[in-house]
C-alpha positions in Angstrom: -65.2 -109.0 40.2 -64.7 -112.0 41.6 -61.7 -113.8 43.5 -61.1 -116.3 41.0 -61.0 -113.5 37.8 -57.7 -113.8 36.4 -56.0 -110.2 37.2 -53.0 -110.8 35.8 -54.2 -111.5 32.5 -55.3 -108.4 32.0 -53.5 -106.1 30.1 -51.8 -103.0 31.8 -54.2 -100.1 30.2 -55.5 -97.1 31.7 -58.8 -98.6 30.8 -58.5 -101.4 33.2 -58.0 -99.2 36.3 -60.8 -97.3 35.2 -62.6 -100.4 35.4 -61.3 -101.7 38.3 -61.5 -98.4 40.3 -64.8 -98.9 41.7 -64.0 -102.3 43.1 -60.8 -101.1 45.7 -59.8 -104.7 46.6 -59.7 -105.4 43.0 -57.8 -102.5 42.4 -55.2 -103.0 45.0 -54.6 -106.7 44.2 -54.6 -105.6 40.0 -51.0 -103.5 41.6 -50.4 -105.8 43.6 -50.2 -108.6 40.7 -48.1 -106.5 38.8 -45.5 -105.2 41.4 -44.9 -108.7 42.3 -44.4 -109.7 38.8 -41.7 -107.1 38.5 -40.1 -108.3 41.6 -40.7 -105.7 44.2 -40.1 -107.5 47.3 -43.0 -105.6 49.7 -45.4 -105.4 46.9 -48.9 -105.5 48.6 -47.5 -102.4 51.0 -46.4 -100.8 48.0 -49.9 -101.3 46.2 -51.5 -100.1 49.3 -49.7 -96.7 49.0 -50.2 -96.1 45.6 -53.7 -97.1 45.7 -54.3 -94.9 48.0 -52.2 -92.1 47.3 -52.2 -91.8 43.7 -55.1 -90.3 41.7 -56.7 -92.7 39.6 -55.9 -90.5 36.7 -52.2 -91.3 37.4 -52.3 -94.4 38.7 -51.8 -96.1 35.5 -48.3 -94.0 35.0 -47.5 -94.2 38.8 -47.7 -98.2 38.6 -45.9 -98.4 35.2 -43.1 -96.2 36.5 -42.3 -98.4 39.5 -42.8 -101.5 38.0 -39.7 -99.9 35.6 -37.6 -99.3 38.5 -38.2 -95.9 40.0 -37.9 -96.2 43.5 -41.2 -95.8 45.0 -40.7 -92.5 46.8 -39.7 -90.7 43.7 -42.9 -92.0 42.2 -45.0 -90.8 45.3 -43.3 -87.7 45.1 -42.6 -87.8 49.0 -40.8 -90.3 51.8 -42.2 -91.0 55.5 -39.5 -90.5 57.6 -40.0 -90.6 61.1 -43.7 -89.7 61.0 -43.5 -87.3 58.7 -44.0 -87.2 54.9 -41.3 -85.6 53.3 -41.5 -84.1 49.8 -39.0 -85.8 47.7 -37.9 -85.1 43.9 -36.2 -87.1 41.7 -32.5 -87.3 42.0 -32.4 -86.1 45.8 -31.4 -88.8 48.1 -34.3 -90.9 49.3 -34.3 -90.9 53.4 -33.8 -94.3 54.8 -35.3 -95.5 58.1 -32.5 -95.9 59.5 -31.8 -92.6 59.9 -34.6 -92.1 62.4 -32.4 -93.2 64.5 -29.7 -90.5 64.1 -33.2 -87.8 64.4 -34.2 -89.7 67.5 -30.8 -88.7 69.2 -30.6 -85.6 68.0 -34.3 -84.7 69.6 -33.1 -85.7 72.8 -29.9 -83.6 72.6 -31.2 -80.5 71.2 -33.3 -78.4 73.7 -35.6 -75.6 73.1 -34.5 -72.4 71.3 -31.4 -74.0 70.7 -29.6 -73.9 66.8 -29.4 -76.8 64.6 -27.2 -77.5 62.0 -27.8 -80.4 59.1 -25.0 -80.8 56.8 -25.6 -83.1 53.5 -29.2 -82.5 53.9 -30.7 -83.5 51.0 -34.4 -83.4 51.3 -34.0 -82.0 54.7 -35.3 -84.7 56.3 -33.6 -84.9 59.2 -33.9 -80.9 59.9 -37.8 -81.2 59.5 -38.5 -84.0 61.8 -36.4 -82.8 64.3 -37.5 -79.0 64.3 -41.3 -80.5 63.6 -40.5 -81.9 67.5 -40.8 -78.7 69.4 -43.4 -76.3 70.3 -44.2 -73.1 68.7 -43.4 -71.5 71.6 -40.1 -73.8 71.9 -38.8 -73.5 68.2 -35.4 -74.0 67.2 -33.5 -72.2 64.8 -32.5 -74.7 61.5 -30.1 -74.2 58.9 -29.3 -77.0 56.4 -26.6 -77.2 53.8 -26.4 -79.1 50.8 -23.8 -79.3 48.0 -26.6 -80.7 45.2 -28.8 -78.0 43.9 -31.7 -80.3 43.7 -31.6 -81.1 47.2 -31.1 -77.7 48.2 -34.6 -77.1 46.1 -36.2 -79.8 47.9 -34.8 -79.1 51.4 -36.5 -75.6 50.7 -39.4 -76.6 50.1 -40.1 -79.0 53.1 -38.2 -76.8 56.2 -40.4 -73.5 54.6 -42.8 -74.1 57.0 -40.7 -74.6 59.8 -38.8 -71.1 59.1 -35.3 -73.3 58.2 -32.7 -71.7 56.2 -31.0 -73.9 53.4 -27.9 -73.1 51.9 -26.0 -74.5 49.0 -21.9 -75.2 49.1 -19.7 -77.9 50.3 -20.5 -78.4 54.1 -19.9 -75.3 56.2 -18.7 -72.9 53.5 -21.8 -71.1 52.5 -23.0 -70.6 55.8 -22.5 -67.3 57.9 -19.8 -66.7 59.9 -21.5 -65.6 62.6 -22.8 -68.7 63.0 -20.0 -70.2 64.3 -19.7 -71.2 68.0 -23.5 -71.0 68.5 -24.8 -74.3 67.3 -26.1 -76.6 69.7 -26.3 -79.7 67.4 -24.9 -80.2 64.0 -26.5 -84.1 62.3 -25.2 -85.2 59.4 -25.4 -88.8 57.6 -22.6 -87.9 55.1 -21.7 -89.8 52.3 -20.0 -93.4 54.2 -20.1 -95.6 51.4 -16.3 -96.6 49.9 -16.2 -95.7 46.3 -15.2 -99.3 45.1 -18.2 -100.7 47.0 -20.9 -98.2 45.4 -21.7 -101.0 43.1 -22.5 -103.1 45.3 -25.3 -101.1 45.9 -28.6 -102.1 45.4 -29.8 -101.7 41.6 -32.6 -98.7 42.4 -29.9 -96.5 44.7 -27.0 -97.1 41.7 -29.6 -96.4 38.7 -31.6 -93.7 40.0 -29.4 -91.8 43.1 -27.0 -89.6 43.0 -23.7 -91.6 43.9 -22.6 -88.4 45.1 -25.3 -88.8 48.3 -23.3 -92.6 49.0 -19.8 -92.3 48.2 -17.3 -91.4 50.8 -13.8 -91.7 49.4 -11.9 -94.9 49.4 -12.0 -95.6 52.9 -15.5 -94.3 53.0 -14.6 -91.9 55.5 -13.2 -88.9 53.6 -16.6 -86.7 54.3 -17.0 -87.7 57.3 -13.3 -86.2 58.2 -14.5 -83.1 56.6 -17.1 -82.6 58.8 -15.7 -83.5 62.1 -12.6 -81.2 61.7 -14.5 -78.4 61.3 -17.1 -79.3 63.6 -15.5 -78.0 66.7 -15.8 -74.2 64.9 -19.4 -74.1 64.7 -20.3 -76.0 68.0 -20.9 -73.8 71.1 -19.6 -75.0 74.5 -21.4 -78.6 75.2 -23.0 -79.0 71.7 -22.7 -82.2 69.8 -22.1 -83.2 66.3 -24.2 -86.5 65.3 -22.9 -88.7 62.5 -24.1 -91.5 61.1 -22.2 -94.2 60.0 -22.3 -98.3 59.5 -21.5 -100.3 62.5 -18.3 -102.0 60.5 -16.9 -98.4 60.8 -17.9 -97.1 64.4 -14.6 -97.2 65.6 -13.1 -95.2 62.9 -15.6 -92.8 62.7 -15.3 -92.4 66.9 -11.5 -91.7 66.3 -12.2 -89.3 63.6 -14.1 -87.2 66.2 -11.8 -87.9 68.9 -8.8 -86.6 66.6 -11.1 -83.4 65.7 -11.0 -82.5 69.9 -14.7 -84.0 70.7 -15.5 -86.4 73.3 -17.0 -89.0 71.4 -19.1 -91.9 72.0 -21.1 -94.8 69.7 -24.6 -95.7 70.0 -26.6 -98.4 69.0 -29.7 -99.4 67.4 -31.0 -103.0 66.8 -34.4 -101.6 65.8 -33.2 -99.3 63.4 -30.1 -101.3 62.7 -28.5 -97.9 62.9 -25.2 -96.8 64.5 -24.5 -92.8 65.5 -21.5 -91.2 66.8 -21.7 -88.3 69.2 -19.0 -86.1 69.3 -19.4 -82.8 72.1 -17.7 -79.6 72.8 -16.2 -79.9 76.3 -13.8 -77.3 76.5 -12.0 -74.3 74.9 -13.9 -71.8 72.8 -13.8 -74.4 69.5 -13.4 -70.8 67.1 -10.0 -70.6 65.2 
């Protein structure tokens, strides 16, 4: 098939990929002709993906369920995150790339054999790429905890490998208490969205998300207080709890963990257009 045949007058069918199938660039700019057309903004790396992730016997679905509007990570059924290809099901939040940058930290805090804690976990994303970092011989010991029981379903499914325990309840409560005092790093990209602004949102996150995964109170930083005041509990002596949050809130977020007894500091990425706050245990025995 030529350059100059007109792709996108060709109807949507499972027939025309069948056709198209044996010519790949054909294929790919067939996708590509119709993601554009439905607005996706990065549509020839989309087409790429699905092209070449998809079997062609679901290719025709796959393409007709993004150009409705699934985000394309539910229709791969997984999200790269940091290297990593994370299993993803519909209705668990999607990890955003950001958040590598919050993982990135975390690596460097967390040393070998130590205990990490992700709270709001969702897929588990940040738990596998983190874990996935050390050595056999090195490995940490993961727990996760999610609220959602579809994300504590997914989060199962990708730390399984990796020997991480996942929990359902809200934050810290469904976790052991002998737990506390003996985790090195706790992450947690919490809910840091204001409620009022979740519409703001854009259309796939609102439509297909659970607002639950985004919204943080009214000020945005009702979870986020949550976590911190408890955090000193669970730390042991010169662990660190990692939070993500926007850079508008920094501040905030640094005097939440301040007020909570943890030395806290902001960090900064450009890159990943990412801000973290680091709170550690420096003193006292942080157990009620």
């Amino acid at each position: 098939m030529g350059a100059s045949t007109p792709l996108k007058t060709c109807p949507l069918t499972t027939d025309i990929y069948n056709e198209l199938s044996c010519a790949t660039e054909a294929l790919y700019l067939f996708v590509v002709d119709k993601l554009r057309a439905a607005g996706c903004v990065y549509a020839e790396e989309e087409a790429r993906l699905l092209v070449s992730s998809v079997p062609m016997a679901a290719l025709h679905d796959s393409v007709q369920q993004r150009v409705s509007g699934t985000p394309l990570e539910y229709v791969l059924g997984w999200a790269e995150f940091l290297g990593h290809r994370i299993a993803l099901d519909e209705g668990v939040f999607i990890p955003r790339r950001r958040s590598e940058f919050l993982a990135s930290q975390a690596i460097d805090l967390l040393r070998p054999g130590g205990v990490l804690l992700d709270l709001c976990c969702g897929s588990g994303a940040l738990a596998v790429v983190i874990a996935a970092s050390f050595a056999a011989d090195e490995a940490v010991t993961v727990w996760a905890s999610d609220i959602d029981t579809n994300a504590v379903r997914c989060a199962t499914k990708n730390l399984a490998s990796l020997g991480g325990l996942v929990v359902q309840g809200d934050l810290y409560e469904a976790l052991p208490v002998d737990l506390k005092g003996r985790v090195h790093v706790i992450v947690s990209n919490a809910p840091y969205v204001p409620t009022l602004e979740i519409e703001l949102l854009p259309r796939e996150a609102r439509l297909y998300e659970p607002h639950r995964s985004f919204a943080g109170g009214p000020d945005g930083l009702s979870v986020q207080r949550r976590v911190a005041r408890e955090a000193p509990a669970w730390l042991a002596r010169g662990g660190s709890l990692l939070m993500e949050t926007s850079e508008a809130a920094a501040d905030c977020t640094k005097a939440i963990i301040e007020a909570a007894g943890l030395a806290a500091r902001v960090v900064r990425s450009e890159t990943w257009d990412a801000t973290v706050v680091i709170g550690t245990r420096v003193g006292g025995d942080g157990v009620p």
